[in-house]
Backbone as XML, in Angstrom:
<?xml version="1.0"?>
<chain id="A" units="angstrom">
  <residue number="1" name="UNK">
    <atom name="N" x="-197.432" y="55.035" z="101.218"/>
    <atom name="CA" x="-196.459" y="55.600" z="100.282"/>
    <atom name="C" x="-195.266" y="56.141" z="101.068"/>
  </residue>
  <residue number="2" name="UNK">
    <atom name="N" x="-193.982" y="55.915" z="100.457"/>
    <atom name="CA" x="-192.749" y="56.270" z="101.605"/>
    <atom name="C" x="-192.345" y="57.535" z="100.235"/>
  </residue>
  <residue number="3" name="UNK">
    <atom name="N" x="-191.598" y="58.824" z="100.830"/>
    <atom name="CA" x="-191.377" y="59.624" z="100.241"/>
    <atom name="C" x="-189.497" y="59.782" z="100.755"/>
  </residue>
  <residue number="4" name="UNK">
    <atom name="N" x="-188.802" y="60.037" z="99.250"/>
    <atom name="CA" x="-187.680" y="59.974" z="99.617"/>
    <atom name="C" x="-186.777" y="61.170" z="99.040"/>
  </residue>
  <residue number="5" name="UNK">
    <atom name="N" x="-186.262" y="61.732" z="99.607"/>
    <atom name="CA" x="-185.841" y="63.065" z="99.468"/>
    <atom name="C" x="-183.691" y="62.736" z="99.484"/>
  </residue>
  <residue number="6" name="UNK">
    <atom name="N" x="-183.180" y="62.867" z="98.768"/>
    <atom name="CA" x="-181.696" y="62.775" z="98.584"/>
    <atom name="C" x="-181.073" y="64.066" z="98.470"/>
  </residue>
  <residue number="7" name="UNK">
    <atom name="N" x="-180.054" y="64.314" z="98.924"/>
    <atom name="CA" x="-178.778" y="65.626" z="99.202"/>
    <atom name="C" x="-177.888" y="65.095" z="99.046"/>
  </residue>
  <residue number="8" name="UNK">
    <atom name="N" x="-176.612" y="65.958" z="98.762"/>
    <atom name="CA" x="-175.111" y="65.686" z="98.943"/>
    <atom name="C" x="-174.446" y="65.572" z="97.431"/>
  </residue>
  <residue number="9" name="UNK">
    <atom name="N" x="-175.171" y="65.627" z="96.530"/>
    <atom name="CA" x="-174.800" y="65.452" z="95.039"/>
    <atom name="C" x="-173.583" y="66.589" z="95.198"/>
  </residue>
  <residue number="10" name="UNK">
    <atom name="N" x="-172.946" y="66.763" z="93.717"/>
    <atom name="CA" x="-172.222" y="67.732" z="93.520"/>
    <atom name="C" x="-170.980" y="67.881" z="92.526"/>
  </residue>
  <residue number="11" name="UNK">
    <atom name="N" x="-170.403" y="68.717" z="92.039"/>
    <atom name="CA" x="-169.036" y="68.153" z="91.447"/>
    <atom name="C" x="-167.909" y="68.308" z="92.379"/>
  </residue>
  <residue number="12" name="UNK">
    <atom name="N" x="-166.846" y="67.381" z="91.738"/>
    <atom name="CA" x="-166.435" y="66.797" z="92.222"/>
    <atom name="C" x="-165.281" y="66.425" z="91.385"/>
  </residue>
  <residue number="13" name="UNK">
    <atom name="N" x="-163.469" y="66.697" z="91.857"/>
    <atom name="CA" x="-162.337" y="66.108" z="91.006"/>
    <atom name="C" x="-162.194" y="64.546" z="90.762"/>
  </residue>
  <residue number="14" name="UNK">
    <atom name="N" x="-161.590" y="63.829" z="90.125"/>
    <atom name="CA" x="-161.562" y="62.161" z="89.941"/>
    <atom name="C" x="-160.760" y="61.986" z="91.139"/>
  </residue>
  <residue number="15" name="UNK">
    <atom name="N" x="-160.793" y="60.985" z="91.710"/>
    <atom name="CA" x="-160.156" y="60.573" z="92.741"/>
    <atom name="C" x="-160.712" y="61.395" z="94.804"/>
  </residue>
  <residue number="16" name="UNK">
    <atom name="N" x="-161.926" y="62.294" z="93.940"/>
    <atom name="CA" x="-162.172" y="63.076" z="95.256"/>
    <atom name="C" x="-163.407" y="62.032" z="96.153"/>
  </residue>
  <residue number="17" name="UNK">
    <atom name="N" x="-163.703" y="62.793" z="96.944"/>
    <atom name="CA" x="-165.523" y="61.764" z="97.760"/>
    <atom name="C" x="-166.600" y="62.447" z="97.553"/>
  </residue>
  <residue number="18" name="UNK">
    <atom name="N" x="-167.556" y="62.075" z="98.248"/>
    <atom name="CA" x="-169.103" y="62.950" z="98.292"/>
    <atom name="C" x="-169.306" y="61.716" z="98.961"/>
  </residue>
  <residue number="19" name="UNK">
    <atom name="N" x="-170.556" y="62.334" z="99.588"/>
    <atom name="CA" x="-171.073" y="61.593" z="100.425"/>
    <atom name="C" x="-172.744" y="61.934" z="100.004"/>
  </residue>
  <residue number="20" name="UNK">
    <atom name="N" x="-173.190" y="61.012" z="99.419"/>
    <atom name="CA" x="-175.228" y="61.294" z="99.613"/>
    <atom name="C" x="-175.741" y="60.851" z="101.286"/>
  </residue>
  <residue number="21" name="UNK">
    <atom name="N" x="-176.955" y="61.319" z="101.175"/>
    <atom name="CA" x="-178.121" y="61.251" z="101.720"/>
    <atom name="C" x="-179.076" y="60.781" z="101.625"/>
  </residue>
  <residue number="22" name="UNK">
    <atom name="N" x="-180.019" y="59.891" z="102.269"/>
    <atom name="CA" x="-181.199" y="59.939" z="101.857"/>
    <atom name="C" x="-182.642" y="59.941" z="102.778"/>
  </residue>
  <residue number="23" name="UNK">
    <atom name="N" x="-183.293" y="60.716" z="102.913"/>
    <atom name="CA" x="-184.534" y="60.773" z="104.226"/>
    <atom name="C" x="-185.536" y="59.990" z="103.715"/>
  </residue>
  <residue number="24" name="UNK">
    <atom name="N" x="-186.131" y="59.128" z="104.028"/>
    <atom name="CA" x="-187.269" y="58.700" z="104.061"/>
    <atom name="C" x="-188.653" y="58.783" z="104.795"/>
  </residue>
  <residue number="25" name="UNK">
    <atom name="N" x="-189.668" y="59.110" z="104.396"/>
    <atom name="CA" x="-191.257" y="59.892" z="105.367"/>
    <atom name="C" x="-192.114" y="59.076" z="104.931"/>
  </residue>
  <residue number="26" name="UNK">
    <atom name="N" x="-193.236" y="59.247" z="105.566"/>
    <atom name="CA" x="-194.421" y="58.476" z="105.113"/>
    <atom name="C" x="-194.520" y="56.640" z="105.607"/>
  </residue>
  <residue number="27" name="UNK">
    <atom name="N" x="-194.827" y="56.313" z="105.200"/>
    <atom name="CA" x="-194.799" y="54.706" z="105.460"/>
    <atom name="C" x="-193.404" y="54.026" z="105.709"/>
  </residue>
  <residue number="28" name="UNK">
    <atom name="N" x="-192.487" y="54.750" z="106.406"/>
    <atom name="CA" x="-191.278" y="53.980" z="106.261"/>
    <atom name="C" x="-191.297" y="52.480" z="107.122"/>
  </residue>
  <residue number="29" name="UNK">
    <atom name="N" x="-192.743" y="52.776" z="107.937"/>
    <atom name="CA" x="-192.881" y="50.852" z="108.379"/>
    <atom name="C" x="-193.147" y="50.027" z="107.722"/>
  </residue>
  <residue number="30" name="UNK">
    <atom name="N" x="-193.248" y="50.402" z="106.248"/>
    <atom name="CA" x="-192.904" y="49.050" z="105.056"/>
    <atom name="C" x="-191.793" y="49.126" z="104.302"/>
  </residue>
  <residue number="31" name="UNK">
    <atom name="N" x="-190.943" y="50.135" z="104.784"/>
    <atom name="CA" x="-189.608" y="49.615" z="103.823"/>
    <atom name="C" x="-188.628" y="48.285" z="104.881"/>
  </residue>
  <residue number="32" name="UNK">
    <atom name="N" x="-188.373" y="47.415" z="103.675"/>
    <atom name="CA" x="-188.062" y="46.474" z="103.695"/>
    <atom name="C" x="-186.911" y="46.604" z="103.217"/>
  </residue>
  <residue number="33" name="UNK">
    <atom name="N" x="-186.217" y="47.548" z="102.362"/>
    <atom name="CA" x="-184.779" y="47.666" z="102.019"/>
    <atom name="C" x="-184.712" y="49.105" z="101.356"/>
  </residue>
  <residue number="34" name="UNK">
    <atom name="N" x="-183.512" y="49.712" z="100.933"/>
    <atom name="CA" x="-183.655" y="50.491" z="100.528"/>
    <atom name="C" x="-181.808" y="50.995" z="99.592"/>
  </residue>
  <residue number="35" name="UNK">
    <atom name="N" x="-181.934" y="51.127" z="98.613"/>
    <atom name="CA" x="-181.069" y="51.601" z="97.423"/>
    <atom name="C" x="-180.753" y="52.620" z="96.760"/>
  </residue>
  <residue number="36" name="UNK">
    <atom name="N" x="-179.319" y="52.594" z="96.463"/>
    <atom name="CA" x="-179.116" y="53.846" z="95.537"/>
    <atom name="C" x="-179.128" y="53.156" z="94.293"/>
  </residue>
  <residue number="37" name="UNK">
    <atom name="N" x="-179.007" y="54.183" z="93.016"/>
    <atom name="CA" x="-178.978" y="53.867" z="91.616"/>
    <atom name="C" x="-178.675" y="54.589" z="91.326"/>
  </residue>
  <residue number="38" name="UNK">
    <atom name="N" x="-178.142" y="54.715" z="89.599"/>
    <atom name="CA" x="-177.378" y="55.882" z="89.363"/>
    <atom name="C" x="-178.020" y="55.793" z="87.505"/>
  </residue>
  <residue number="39" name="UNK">
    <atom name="N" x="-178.165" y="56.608" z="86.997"/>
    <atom name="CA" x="-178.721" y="57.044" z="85.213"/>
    <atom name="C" x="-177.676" y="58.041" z="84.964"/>
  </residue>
  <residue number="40" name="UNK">
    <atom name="N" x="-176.671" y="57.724" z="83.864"/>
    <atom name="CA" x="-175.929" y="58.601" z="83.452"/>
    <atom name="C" x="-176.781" y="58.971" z="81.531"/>
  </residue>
  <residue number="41" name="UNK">
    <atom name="N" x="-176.198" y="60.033" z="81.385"/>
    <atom name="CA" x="-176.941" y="60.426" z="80.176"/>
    <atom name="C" x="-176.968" y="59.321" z="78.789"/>
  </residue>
  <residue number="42" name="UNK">
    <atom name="N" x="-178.282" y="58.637" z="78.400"/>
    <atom name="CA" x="-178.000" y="57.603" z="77.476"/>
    <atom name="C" x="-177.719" y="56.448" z="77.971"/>
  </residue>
  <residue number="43" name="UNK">
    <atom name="N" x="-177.737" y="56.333" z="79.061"/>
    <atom name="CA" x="-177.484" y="54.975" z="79.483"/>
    <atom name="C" x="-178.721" y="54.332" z="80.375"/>
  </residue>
  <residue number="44" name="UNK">
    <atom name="N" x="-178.820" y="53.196" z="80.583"/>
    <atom name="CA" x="-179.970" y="52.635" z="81.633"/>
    <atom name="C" x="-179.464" y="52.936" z="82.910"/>
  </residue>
  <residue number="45" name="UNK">
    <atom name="N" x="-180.798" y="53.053" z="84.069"/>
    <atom name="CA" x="-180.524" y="53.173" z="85.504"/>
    <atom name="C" x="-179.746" y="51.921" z="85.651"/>
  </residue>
  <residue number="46" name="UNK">
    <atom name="N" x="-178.776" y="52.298" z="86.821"/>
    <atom name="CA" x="-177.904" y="51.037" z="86.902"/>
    <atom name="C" x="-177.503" y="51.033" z="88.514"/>
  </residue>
  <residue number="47" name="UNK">
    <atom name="N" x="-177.661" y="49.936" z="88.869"/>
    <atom name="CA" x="-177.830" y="49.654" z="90.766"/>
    <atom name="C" x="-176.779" y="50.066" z="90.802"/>
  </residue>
  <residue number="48" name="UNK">
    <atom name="N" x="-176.394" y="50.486" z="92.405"/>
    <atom name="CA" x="-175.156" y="51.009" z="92.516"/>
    <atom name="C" x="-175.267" y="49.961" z="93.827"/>
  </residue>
  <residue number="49" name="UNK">
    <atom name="N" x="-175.861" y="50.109" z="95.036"/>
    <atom name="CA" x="-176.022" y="49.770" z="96.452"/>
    <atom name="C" x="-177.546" y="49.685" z="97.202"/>
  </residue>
  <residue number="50" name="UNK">
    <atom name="N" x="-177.577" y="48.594" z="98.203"/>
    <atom name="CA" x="-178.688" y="48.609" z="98.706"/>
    <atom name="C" x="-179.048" y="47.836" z="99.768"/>
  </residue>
  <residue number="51" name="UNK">
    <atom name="N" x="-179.458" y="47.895" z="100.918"/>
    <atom name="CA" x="-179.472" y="47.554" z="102.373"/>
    <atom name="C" x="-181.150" y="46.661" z="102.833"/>
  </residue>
  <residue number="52" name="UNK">
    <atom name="N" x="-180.828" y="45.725" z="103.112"/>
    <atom name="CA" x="-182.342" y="45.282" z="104.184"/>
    <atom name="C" x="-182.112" y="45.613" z="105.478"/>
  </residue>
  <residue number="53" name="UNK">
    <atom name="N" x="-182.850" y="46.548" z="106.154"/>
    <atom name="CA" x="-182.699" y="46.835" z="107.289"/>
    <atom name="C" x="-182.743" y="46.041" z="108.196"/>
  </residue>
  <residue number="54" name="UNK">
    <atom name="N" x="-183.149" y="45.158" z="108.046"/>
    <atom name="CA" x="-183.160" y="43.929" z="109.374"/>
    <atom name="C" x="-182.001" y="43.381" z="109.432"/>
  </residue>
  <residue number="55" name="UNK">
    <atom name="N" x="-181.439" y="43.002" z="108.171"/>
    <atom name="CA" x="-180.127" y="42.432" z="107.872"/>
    <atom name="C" x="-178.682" y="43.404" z="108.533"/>
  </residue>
  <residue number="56" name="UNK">
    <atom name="N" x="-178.824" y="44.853" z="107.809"/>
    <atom name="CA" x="-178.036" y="45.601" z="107.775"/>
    <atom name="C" x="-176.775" y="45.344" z="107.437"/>
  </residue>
  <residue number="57" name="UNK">
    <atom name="N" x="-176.756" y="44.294" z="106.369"/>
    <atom name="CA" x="-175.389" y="44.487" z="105.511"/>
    <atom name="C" x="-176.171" y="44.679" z="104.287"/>
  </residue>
  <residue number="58" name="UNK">
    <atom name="N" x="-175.252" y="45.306" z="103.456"/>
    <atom name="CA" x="-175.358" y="46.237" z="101.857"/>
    <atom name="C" x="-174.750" y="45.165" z="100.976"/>
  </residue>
  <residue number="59" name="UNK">
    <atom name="N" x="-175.515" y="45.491" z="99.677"/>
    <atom name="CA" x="-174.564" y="44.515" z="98.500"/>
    <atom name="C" x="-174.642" y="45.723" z="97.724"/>
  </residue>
  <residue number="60" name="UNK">
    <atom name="N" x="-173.771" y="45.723" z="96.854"/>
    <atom name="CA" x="-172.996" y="46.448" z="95.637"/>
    <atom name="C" x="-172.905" y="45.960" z="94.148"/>
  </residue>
  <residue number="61" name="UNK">
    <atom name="N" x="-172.951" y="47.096" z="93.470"/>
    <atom name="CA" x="-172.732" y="46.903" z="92.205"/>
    <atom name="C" x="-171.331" y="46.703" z="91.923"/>
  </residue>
  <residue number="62" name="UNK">
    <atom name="N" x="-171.240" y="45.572" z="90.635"/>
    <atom name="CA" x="-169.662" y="45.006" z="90.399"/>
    <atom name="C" x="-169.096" y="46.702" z="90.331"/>
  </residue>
  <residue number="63" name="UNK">
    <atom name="N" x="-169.356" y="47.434" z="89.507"/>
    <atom name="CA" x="-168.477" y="48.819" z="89.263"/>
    <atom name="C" x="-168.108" y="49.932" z="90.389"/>
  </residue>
  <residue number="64" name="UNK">
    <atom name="N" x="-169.080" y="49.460" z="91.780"/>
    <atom name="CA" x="-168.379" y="50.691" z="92.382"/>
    <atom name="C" x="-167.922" y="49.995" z="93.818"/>
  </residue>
  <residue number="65" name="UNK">
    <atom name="N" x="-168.051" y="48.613" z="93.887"/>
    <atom name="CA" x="-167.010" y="47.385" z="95.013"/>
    <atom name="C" x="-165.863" y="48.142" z="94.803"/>
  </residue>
  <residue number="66" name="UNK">
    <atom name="N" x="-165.621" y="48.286" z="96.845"/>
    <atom name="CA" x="-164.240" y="48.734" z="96.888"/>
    <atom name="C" x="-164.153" y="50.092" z="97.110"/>
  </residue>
  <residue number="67" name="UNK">
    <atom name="N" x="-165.090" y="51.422" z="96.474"/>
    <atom name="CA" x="-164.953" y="52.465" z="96.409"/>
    <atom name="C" x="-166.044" y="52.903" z="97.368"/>
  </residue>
  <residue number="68" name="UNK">
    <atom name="N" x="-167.327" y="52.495" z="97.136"/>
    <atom name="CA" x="-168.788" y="52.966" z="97.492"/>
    <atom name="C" x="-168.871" y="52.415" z="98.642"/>
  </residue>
  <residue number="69" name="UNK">
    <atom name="N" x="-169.275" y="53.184" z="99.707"/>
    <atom name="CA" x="-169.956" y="52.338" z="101.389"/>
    <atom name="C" x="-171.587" y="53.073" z="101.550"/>
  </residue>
  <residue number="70" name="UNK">
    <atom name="N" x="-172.638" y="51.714" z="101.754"/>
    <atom name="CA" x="-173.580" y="52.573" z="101.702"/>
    <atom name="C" x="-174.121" y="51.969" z="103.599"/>
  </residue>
  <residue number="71" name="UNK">
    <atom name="N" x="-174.373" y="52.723" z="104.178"/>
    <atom name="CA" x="-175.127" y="52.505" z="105.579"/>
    <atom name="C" x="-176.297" y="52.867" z="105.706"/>
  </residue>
  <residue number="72" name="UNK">
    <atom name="N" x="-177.111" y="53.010" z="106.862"/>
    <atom name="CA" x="-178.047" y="53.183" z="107.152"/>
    <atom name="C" x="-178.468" y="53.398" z="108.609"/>
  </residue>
  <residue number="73" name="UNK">
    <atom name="N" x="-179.137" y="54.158" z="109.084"/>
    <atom name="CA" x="-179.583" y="54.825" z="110.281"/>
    <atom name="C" x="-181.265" y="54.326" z="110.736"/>
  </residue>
  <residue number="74" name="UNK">
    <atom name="N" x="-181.229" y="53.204" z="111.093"/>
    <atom name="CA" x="-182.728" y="53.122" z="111.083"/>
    <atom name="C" x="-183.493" y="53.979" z="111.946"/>
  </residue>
  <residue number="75" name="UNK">
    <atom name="N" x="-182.914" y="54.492" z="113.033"/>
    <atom name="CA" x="-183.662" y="55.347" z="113.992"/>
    <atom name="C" x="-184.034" y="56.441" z="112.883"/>
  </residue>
  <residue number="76" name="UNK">
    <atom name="N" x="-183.219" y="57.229" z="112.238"/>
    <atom name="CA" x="-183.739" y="58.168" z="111.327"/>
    <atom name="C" x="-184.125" y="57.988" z="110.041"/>
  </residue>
  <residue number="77" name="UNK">
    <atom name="N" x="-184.128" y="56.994" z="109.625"/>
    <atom name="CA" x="-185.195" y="56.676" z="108.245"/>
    <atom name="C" x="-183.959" y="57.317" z="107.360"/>
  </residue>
  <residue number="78" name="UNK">
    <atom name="N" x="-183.109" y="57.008" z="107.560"/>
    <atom name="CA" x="-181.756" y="57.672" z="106.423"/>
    <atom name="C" x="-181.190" y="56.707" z="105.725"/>
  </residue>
  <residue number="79" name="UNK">
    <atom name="N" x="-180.542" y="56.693" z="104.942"/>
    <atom name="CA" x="-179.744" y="55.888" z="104.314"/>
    <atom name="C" x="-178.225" y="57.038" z="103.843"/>
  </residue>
  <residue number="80" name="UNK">
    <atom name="N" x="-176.942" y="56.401" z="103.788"/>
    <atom name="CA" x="-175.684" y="57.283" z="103.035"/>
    <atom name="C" x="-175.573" y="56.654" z="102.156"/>
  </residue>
  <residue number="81" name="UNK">
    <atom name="N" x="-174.711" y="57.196" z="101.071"/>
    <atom name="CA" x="-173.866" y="56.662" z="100.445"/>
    <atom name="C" x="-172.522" y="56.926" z="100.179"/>
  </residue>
  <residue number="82" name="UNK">
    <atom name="N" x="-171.489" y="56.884" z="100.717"/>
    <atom name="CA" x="-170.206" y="56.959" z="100.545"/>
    <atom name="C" x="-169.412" y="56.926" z="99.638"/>
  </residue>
  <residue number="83" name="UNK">
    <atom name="N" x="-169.008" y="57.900" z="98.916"/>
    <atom name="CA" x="-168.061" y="57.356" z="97.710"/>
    <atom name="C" x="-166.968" y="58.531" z="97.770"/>
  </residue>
  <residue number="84" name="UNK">
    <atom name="N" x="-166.253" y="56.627" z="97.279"/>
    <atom name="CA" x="-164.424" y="57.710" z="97.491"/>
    <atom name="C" x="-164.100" y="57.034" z="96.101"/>
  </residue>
  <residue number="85" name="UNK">
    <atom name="N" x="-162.687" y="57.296" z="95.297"/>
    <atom name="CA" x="-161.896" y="57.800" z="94.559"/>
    <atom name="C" x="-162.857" y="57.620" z="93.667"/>
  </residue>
  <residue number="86" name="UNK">
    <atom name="N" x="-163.572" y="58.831" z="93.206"/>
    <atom name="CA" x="-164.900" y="58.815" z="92.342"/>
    <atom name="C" x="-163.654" y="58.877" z="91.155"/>
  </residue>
  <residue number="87" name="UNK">
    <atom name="N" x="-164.305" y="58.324" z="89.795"/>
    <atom name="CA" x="-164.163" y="58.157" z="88.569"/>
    <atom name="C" x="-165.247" y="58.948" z="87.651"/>
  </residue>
  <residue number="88" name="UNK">
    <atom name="N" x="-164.779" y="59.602" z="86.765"/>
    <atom name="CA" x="-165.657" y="60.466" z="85.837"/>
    <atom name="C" x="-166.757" y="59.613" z="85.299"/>
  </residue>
  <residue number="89" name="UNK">
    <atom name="N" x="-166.562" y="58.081" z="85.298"/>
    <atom name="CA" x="-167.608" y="57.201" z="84.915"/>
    <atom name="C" x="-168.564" y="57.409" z="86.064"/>
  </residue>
  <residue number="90" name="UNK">
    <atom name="N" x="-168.553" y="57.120" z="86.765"/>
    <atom name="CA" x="-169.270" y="57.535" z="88.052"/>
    <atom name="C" x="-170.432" y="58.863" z="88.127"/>
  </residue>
  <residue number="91" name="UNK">
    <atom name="N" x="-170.279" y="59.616" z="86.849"/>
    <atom name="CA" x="-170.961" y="61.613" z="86.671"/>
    <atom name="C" x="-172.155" y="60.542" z="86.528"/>
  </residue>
  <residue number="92" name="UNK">
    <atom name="N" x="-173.713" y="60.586" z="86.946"/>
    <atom name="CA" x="-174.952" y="60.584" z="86.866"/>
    <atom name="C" x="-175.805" y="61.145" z="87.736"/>
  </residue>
  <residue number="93" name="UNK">
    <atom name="N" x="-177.232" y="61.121" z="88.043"/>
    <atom name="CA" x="-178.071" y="61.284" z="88.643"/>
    <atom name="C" x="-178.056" y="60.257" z="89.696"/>
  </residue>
  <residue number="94" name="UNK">
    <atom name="N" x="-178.011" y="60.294" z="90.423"/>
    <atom name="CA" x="-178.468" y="59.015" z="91.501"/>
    <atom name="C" x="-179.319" y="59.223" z="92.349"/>
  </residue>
  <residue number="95" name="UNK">
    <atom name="N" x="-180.249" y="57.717" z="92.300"/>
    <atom name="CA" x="-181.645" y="58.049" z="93.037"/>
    <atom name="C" x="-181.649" y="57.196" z="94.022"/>
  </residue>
  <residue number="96" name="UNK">
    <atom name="N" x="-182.181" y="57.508" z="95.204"/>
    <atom name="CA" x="-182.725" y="56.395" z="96.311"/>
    <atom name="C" x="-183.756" y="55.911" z="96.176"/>
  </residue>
  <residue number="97" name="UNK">
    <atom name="N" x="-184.048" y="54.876" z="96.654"/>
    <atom name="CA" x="-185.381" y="53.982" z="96.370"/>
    <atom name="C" x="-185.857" y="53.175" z="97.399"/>
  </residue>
  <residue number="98" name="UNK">
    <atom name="N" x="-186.957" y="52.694" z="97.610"/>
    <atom name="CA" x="-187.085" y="51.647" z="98.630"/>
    <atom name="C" x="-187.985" y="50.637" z="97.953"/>
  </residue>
  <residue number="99" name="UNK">
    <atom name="N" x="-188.259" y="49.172" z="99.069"/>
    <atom name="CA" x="-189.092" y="48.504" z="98.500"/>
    <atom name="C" x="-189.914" y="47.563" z="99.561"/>
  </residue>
  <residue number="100" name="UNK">
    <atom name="N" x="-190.956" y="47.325" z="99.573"/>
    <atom name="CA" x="-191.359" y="46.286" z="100.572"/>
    <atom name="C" x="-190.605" y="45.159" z="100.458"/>
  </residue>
  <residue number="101" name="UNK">
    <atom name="N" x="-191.014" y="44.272" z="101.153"/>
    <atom name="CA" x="-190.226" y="42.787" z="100.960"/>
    <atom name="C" x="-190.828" y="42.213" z="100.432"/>
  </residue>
  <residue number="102" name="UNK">
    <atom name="N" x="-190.719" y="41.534" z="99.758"/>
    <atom name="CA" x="-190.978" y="41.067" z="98.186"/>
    <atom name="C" x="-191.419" y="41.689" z="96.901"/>
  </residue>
  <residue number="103" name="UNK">
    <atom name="N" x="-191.121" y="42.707" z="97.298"/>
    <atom name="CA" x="-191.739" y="43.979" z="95.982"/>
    <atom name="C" x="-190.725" y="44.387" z="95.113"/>
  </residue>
  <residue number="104" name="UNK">
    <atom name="N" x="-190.848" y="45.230" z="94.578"/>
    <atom name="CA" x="-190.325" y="45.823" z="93.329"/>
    <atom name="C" x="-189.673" y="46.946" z="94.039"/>
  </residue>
  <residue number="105" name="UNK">
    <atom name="N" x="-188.770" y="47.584" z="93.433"/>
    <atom name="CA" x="-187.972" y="48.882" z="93.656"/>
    <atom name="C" x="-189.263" y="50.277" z="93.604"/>
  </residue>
  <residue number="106" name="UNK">
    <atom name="N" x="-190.278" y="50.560" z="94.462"/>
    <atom name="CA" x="-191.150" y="51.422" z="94.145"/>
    <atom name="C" x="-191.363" y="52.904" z="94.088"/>
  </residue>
  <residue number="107" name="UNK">
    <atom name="N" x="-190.700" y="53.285" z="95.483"/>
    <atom name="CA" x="-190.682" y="54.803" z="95.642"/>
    <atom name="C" x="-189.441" y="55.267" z="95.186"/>
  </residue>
  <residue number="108" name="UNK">
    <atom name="N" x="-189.118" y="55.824" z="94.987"/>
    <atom name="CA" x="-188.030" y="56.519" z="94.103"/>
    <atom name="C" x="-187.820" y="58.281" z="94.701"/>
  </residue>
  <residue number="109" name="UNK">
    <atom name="N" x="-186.741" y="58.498" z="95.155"/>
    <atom name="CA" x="-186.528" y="60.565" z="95.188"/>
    <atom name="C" x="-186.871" y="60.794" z="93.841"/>
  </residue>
  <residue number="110" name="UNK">
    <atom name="N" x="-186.161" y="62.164" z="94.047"/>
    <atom name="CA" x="-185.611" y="63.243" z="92.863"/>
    <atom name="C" x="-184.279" y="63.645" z="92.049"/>
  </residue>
  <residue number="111" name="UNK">
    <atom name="N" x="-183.673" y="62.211" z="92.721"/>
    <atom name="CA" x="-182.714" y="62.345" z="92.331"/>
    <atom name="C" x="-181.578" y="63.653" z="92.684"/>
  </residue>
  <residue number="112" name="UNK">
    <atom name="N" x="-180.056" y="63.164" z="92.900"/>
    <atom name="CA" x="-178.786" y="63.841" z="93.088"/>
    <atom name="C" x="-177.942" y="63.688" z="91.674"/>
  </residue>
  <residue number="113" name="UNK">
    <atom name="N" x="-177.622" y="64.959" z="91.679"/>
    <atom name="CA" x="-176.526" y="65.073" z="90.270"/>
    <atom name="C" x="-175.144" y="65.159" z="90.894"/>
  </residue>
  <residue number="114" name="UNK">
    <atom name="N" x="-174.396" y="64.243" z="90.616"/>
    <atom name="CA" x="-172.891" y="63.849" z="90.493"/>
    <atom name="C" x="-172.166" y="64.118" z="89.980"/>
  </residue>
  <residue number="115" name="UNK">
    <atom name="N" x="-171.224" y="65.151" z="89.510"/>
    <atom name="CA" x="-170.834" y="64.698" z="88.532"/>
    <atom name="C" x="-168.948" y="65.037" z="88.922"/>
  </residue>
  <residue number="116" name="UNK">
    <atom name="N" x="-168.378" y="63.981" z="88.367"/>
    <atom name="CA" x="-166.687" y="63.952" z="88.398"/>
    <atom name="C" x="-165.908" y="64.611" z="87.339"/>
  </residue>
  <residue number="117" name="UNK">
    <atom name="N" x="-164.999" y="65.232" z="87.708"/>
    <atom name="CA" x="-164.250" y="66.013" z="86.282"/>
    <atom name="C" x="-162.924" y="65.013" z="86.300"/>
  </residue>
  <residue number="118" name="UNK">
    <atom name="N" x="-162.408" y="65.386" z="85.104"/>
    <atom name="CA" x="-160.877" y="64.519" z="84.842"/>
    <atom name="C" x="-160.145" y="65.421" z="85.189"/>
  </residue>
</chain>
């Protein structure tokens, strides 16, 4: 079981940054990739970014290309997420996640609250 713990949430003006976090413990010798996501109120979880560590390039969700940089630290079991000229669409929870390789999106944090003002 990999356990994933996220920081850096916060508010935040439109057009400002934040930067997340994410630690990963436990079994991190089976993560095989690892993602942010984001649940705004009433709406479905919706991918934002997400990395195979072997690979170490990230793909992105169509809505936050361009704005969002997500990296990764394999020596420290971390993952970031970068976001600049945040948009009030952008206010949700966002969770990190990981997954074996060929698996499903399994471990999941506690989620970071975001949120952008106009």
């Amino acid at each position: 079981q990999v356990q994933l713990v996220e920081s850096g949430g916060g508010l935040v003006q439109a057009g400002g940054s934040l930067r997340l976090s994410c630690v990963a413990s436990g079994r991190t010798s089976d993560n095989f990739a690892m993602g942010w996501f984001r649940q705004a109120p009433g709406k479905e979880r919706e991918f934002v970014a997400s990395i195979i560590w072997s690979a170490g390039i990230p793909s992105y969700g169509d809505s936050v290309k361009g704005r969002f940089t997500m990296s990764g630290d394999f020596a420290k079991n971390t993952v970031y997420l970068q976001m600049n000229s945040l948009k009030p669409e952008d206010t949700a929870v966002y969770y990190c996640s990981s997954r074996r390789s060929g698996g499903p999106w399994s471990s999941w944090g506690q989620g970071t609250q975001v949120t952008v003002s106009s």
